[in-house]
C-alpha positions in Angstrom: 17.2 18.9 -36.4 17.6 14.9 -35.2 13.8 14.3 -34.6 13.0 15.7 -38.1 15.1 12.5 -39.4 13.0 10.0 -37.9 10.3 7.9 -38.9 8.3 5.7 -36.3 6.4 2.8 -36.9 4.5 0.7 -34.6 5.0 -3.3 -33.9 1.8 -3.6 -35.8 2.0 -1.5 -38.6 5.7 -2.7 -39.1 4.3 -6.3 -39.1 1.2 -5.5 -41.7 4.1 -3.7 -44.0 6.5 -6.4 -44.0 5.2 -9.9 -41.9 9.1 -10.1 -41.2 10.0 -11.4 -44.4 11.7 -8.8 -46.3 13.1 -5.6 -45.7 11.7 -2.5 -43.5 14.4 0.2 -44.9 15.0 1.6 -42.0 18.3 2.2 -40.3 17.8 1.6 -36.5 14.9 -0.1 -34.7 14.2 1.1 -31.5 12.0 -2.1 -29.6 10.9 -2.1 -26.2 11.3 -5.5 -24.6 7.7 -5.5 -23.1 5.4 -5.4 -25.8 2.3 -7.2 -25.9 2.1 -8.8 -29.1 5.4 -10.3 -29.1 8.4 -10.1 -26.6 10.8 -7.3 -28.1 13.8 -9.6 -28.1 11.7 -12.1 -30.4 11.0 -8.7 -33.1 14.8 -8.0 -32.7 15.6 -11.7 -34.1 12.8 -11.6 -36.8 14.1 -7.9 -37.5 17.9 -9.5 -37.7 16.4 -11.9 -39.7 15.0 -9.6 -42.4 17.9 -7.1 -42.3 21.0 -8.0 -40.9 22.6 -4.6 -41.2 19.7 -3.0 -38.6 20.7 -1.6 -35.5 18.6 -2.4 -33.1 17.9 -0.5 -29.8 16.5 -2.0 -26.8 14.5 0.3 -24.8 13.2 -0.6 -21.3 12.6 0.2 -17.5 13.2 -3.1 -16.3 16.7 -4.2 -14.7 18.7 -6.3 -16.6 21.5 -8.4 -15.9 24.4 -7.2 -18.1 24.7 -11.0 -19.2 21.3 -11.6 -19.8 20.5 -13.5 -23.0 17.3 -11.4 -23.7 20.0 -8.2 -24.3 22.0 -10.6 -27.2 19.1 -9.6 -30.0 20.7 -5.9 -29.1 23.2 -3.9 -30.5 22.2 -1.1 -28.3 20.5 -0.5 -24.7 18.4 2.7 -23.2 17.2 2.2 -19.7 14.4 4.0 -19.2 14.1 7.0 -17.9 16.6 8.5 -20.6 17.8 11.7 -19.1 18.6 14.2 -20.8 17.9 13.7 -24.4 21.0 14.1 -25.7 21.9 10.9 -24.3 18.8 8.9 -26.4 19.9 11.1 -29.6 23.6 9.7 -29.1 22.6 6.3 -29.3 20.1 6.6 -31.9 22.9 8.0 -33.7 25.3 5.6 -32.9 22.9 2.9 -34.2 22.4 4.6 -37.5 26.1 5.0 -38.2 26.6 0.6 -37.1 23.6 0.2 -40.0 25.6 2.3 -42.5 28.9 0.9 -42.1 29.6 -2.9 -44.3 28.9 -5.6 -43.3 31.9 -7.8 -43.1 31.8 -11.9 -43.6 
């Protein structure tokens, strides 16, 4: 089963583990661009920063322009509210197989 793969972390306890200086081990981060702490594009450059390989996943219900700069810390964006399932599952999965494939450079 998909969900029985999955390990969540909050901002917080992802910040007390690591402080964004070395590696989380996971393989996708799903980050909501509203948080309160920290804007979620600002985790998704200190995430990038740690691990280069991550996927990251923006998730939010606010509209965004295609072109906006706050979506370039993404590799990935759901738009809140997801639909069916299915559709979440296929781009959490798509992010895990961008984080196992080598990185080139």
């Amino acid at each position: 089963m998909f969900c029985a793969q999955l390990r969540v972390l909050d901002l917080d306890e992802c910040m007390d583990r690591t402080d964004f200086t070395t590696s989380v081990d996971l393989l996708a981060a799903l980050v909501h661009l509203g948080l309160q702490s920290m804007s979620g594009d600002e985790v998704a450059h200190r995430l990038r920063e740690v691990d280069a390989s991550l996927a990251i996943v923006l998730i939010t219900g606010w509209k965004l322009e295609v072109d906006t700069s706050r979506l370039a810390a993404f590799d990935f964006y759901l738009h809140k509210p997801f639909g069916p399932l299915q559709r979440a599952q296929t781009v959490v999965q798509r992010a895990v197989d961008l984080h196992q494939q080598p990185i080139e450079g």
